[in-house]
C-alpha positions in Angstrom: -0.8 9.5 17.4 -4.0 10.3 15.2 -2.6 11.0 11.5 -5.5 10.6 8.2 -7.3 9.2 10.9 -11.1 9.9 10.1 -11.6 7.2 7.5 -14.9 8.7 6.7 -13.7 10.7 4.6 -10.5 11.8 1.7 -7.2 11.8 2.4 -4.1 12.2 0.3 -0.4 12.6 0.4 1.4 13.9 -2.2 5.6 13.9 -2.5 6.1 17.5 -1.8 4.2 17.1 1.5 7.1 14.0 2.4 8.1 14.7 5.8 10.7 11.5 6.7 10.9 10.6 10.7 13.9 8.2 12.1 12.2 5.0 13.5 13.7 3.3 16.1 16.1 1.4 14.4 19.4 3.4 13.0 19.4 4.0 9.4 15.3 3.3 9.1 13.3 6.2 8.6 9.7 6.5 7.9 7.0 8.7 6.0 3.5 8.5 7.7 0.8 7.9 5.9 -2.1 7.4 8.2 -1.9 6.2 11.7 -3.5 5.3 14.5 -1.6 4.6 17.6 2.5 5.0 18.8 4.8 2.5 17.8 2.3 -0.2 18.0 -0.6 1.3 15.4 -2.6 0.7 12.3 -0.5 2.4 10.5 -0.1 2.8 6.5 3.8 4.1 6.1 6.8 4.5 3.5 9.8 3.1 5.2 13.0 4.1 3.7 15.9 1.3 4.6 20.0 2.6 4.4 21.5 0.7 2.6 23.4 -2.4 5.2 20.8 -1.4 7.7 18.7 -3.7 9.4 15.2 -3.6 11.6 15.1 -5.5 15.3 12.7 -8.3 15.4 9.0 -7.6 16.1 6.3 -10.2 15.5 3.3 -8.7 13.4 0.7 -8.6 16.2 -2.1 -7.4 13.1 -0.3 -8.5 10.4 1.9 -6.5 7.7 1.6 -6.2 4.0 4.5 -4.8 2.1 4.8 -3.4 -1.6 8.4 -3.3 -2.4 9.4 -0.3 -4.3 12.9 0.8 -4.7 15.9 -1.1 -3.7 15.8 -5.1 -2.2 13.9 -5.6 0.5 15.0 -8.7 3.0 15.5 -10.5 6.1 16.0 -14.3 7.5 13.5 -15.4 4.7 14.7 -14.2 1.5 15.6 -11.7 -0.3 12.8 -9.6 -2.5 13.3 -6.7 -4.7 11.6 -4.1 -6.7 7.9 -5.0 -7.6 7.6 -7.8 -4.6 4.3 -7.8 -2.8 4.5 -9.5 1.1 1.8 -10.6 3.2 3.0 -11.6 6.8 -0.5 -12.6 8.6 -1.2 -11.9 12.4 1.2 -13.8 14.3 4.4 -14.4 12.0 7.4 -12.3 12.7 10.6 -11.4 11.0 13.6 -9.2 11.3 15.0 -6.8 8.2 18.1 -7.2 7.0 19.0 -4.8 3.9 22.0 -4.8 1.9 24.2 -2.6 -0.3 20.8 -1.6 -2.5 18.9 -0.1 0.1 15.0 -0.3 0.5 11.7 1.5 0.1 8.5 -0.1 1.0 5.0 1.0 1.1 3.9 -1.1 4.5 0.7 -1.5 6.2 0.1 -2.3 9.4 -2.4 -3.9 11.4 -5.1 -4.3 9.0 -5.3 -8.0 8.6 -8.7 -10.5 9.5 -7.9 -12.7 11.9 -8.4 -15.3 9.6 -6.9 -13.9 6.8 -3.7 -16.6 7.2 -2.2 -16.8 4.1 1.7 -15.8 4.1 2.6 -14.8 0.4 6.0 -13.3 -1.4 4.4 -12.9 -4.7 7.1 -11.8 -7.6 4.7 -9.3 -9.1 7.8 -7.7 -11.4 7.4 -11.0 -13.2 4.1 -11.3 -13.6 2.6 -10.6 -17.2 -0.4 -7.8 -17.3 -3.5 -9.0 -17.4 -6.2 -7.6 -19.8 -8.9 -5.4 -18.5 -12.4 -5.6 -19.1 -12.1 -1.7 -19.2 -10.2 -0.8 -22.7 -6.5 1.3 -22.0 -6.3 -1.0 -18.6 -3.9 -4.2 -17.7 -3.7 -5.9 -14.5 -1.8 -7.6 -12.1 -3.9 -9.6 -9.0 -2.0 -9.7 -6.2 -4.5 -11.0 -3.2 -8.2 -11.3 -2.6 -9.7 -12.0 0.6 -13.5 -11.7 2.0 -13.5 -10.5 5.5 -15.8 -9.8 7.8 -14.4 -7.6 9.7 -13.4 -5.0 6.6 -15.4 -6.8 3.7 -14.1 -8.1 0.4 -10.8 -7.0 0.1 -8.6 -6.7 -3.4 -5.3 -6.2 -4.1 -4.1 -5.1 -7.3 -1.2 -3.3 -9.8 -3.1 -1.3 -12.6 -1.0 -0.1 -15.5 -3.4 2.5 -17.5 -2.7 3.8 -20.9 -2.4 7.9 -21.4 -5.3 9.7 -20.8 -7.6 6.7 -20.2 -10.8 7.7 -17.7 -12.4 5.2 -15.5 -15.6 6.0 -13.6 -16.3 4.2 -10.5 -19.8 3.7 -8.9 -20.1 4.6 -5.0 -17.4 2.5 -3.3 -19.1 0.1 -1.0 -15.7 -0.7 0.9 -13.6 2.7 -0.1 -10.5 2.7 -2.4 -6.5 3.5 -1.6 -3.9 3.7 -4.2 -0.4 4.5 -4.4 0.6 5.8 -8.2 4.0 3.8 -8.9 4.8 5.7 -12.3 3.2 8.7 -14.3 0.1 10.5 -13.2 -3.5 10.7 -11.9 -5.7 13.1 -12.6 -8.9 13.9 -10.3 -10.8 17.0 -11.9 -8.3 19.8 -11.9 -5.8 18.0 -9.0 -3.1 15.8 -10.7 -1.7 13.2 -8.3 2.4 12.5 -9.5 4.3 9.5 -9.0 4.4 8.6 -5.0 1.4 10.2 -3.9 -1.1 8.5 -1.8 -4.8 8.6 -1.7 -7.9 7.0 0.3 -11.1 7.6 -0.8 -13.7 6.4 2.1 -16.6 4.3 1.7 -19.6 5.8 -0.1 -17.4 7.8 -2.3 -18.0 8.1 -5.9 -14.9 9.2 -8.5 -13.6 9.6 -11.3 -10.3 9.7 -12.3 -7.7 9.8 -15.9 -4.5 9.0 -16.0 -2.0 11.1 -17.2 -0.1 12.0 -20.5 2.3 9.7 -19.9 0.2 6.8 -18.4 -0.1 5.2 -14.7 0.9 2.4 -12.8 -0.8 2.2 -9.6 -1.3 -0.6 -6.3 -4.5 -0.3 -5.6 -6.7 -2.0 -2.4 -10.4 -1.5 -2.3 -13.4 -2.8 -0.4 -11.3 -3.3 2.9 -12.3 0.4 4.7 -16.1 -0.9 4.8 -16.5 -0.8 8.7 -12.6 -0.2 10.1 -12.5 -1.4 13.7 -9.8 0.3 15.8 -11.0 -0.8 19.3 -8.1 -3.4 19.4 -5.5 -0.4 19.2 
């Protein structure tokens, strides 16, 4: 399967485009992002969990990275709810065990360095907001990590204030968000809670945040030179 697969150049998702598949587990079902590859893939998906529903054991052959979004995410090593950021490295398995509260997850897949071995369960929900060089913008840090195979990597929550506009120069290593709460604006195109954007390497953008504000994830500098010969 070849979904957003050209990371040359924009893609985006927004909620009214949601189109929910059943994994193979029962009560697990899943909203592609991008992908590349069948059930073994680089893949960047929502996974929506039933609640008392549970995912068989797979080891992470590329490594997974999980933003925690509704519900309580867990499985044999803890339990980790709303606002939890995961990063199982190549090589570490686990298997899902949800609860009464149910689950969604933004997950990535297969887009770890090799060397990139640092497991983490960070409680980002507790975190206090950082201050932002860049007025009307706080910050949460959530991982960074120079790779050479997709270049300095950063991890991030951003909480902008209403209408705030930041500019960025042409993105050496791309950009992909996620907005969390509120709105993005891109020119005319406002981007609502849930919707999903990459913007490749070389791009340059500008974008404002809403009326209400925006809370977003945000990973850049990690789409640079994407190697999918392993897949």
């Amino acid at each position: 399967m070849r979904l957003n697969a050209d990371f040359s150049h924009f893609a985006c998702v927004t909620p009214e485009e949601y189109r929910w598949v059943a994994s193979p587990s029962a009560g697990v079902e899943r909203m592609m992002l991008d992908r590349v590859g069948d059930e073994v893939a680089r893949a960047t998906s929502l996974v929506r969990y039933a609640p008392n529903s549970q995912f068989s054991h797979h080891t992470h052959g590329g490594g997974e990275e999980i933003l925690v979004l509704e519900g309580v995410f867990a499985d044999e090593h803890g339990r980790y709810p709303a606002g939890s950021y995961l990063r199982n490295p190549i090589g570490t398995g686990h298997t899902p065990q949800i609860g009464n509260e149910g689950a969604l997850i933004l997950v990535k897949l297969h887009q770890f360095d090799k060397d990139d071995l640092l497991q983490l369960a960070v409680p980002a929900h507790r975190l206090p907001w950082q201050p932002d060089r860049r007025a009307g913008l706080t910050y949460k840090m959530l991982h960074t990590y120079h790779s050479e195979q997709y270049g300095p990597e950063r991890v991030s929550l951003e909480r902008w204030e209403a209408d705030v506009t930041v500019s960025y120069p042409t993105l050496s290593g791309g950009l992909e968000l996620f907005v969390l709460e509120g709105s993005l604006w891109e020119g005319s195109t406002e981007y609502p809670a849930g919707s999903w954007c990459r913007y490749p390497a070389g791009a340059a953008l500008q974008l404002q945040a809403g009326g209400s504000g925006a809370q977003l994830y945000l990973k850049r500098g990690h789409l640079a030179a994407v190697n999918l010969s392993n897949l």
